[in-house]
Backbone as CSV, one residue per row, in Angstrom:
resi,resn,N_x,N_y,N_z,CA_x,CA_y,CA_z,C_x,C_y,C_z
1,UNK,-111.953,29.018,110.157,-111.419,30.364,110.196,-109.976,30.322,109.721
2,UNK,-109.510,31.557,109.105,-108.060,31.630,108.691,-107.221,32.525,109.522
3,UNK,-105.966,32.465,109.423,-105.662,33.430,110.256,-104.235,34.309,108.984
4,UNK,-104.687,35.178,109.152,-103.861,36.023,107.895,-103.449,37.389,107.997
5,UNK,-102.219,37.486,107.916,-100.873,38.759,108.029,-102.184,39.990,107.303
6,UNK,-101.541,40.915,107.975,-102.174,42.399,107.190,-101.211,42.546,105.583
7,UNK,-101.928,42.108,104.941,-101.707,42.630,103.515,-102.705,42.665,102.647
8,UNK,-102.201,42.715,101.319,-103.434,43.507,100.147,-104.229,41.725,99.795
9,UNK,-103.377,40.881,100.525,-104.366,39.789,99.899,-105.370,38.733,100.497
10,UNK,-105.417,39.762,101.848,-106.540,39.318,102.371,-107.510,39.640,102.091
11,UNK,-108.368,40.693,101.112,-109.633,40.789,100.293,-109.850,39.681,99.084
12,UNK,-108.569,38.876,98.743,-108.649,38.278,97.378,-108.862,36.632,98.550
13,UNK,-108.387,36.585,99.373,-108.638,35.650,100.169,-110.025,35.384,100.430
14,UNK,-110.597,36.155,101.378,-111.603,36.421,101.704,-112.855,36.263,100.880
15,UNK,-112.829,36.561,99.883,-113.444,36.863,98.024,-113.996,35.022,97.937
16,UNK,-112.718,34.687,97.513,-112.646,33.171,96.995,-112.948,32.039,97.783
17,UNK,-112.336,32.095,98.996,-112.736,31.108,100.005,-114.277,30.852,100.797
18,UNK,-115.045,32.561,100.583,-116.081,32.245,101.246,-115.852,31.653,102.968
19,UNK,-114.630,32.150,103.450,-114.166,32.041,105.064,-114.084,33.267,106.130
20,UNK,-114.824,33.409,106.921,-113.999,34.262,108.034,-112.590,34.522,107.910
21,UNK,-111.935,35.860,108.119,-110.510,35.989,108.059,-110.129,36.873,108.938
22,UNK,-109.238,36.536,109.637,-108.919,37.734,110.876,-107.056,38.809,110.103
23,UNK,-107.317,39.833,109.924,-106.016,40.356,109.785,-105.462,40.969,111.303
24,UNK,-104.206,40.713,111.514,-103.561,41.487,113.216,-101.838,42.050,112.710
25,UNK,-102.169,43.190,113.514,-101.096,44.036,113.459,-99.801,42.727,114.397
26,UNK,-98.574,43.175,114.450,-97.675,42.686,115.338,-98.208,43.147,116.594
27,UNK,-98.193,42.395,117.670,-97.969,42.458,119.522,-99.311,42.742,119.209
28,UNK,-100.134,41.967,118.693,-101.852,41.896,119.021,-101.707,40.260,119.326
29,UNK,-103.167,39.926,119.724,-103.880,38.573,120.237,-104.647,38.172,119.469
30,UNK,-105.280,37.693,119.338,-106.753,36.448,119.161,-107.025,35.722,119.997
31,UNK,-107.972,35.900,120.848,-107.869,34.909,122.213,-109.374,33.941,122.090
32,UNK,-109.324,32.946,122.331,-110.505,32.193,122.068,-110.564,31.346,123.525
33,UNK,-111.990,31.410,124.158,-112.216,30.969,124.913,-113.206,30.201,125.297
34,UNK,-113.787,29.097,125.487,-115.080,28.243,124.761,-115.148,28.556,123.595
35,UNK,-116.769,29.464,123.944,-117.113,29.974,122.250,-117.439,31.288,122.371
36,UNK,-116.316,31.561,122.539,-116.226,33.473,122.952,-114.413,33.709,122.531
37,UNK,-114.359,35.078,122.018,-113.146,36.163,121.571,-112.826,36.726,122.362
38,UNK,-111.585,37.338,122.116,-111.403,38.892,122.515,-110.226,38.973,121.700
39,UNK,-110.097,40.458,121.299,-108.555,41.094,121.097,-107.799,42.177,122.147
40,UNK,-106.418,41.374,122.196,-105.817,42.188,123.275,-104.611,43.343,122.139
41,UNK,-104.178,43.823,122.836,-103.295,44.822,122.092,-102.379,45.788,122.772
42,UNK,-100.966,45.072,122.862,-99.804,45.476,123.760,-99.289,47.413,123.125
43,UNK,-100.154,47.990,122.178,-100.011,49.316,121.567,-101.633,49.877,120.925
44,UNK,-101.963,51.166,121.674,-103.363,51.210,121.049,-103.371,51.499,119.559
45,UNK,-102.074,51.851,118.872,-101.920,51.865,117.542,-102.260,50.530,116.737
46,UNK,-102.092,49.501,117.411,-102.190,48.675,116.218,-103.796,48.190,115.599
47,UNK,-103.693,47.132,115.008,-104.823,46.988,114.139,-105.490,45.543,114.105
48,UNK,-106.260,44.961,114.613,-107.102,43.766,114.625,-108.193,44.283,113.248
49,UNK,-108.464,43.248,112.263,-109.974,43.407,111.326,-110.442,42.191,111.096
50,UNK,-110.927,41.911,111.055,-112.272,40.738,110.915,-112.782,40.932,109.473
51,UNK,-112.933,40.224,108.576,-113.020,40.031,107.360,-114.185,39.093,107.107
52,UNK,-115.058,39.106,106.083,-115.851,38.565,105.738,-116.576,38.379,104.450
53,UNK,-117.077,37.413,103.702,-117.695,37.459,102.587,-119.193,37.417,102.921
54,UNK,-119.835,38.311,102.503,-121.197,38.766,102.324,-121.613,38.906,101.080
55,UNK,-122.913,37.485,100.844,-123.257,37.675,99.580,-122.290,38.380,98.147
56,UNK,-121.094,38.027,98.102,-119.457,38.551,97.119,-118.885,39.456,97.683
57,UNK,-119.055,40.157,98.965,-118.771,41.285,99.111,-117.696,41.208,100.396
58,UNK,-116.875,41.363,100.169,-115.902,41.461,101.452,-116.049,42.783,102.041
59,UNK,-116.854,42.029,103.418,-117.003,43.413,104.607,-116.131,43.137,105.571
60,UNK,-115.436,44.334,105.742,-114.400,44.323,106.902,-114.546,45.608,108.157
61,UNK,-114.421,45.061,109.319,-114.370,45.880,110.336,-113.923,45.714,111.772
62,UNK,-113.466,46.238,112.122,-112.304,46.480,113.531,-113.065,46.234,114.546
63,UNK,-112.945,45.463,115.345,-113.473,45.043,116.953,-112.799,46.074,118.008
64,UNK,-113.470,46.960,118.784,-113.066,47.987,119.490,-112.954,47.891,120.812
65,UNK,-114.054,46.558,121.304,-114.133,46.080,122.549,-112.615,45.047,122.839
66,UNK,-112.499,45.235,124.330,-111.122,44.314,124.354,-111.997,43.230,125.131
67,UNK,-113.098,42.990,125.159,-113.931,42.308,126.114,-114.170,41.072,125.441
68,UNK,-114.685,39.815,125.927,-115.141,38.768,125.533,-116.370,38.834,124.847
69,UNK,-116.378,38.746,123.060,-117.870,38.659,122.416,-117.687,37.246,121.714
70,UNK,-119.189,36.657,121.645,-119.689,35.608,120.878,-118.701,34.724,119.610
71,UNK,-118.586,34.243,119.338,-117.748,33.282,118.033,-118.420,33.776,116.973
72,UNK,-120.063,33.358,117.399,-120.395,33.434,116.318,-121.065,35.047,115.600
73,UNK,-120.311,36.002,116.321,-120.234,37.379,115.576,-119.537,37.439,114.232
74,UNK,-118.626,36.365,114.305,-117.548,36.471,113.000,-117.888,35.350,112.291
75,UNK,-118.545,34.195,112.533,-118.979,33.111,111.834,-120.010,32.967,110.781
């Protein structure tokens, strides 16, 4: 997994590497615990996304739960 700033080049990342990529706003988390997540978030404004290559296609989407899910949701 990578861990990568919110900018425009985490789709070109994502694209090429064929890796999981997490983008996080400032005063967010990534919390890993065994083999379980969560995102915490000290402002409900900010922004956690989860990034992915699918068959060339970078799909991206926001985790809404602040709860502990699976590893391998993003793997």
């Amino acid at each position: 997994m990578v861990l990568i700033s919110t900018n425009p080049i985490v789709k070109s990342l994502c694209s090429v590497s064929n890796i999981p990529g997490i983008a996080i706003d400032n005063n967010c988390a990534f919390v890993i615990m065994d083999d379980k997540y969560r995102i915490i978030k000290s402002d409900p404004q900010n922004k956690v996304f989860l990034f992915n290559n699918i068959r060339g296609v970078t799909e991206k989407k926001e985790p809404v739960s602040e709860k502990y899910k699976p590893l391998t949701e993003i793997f």
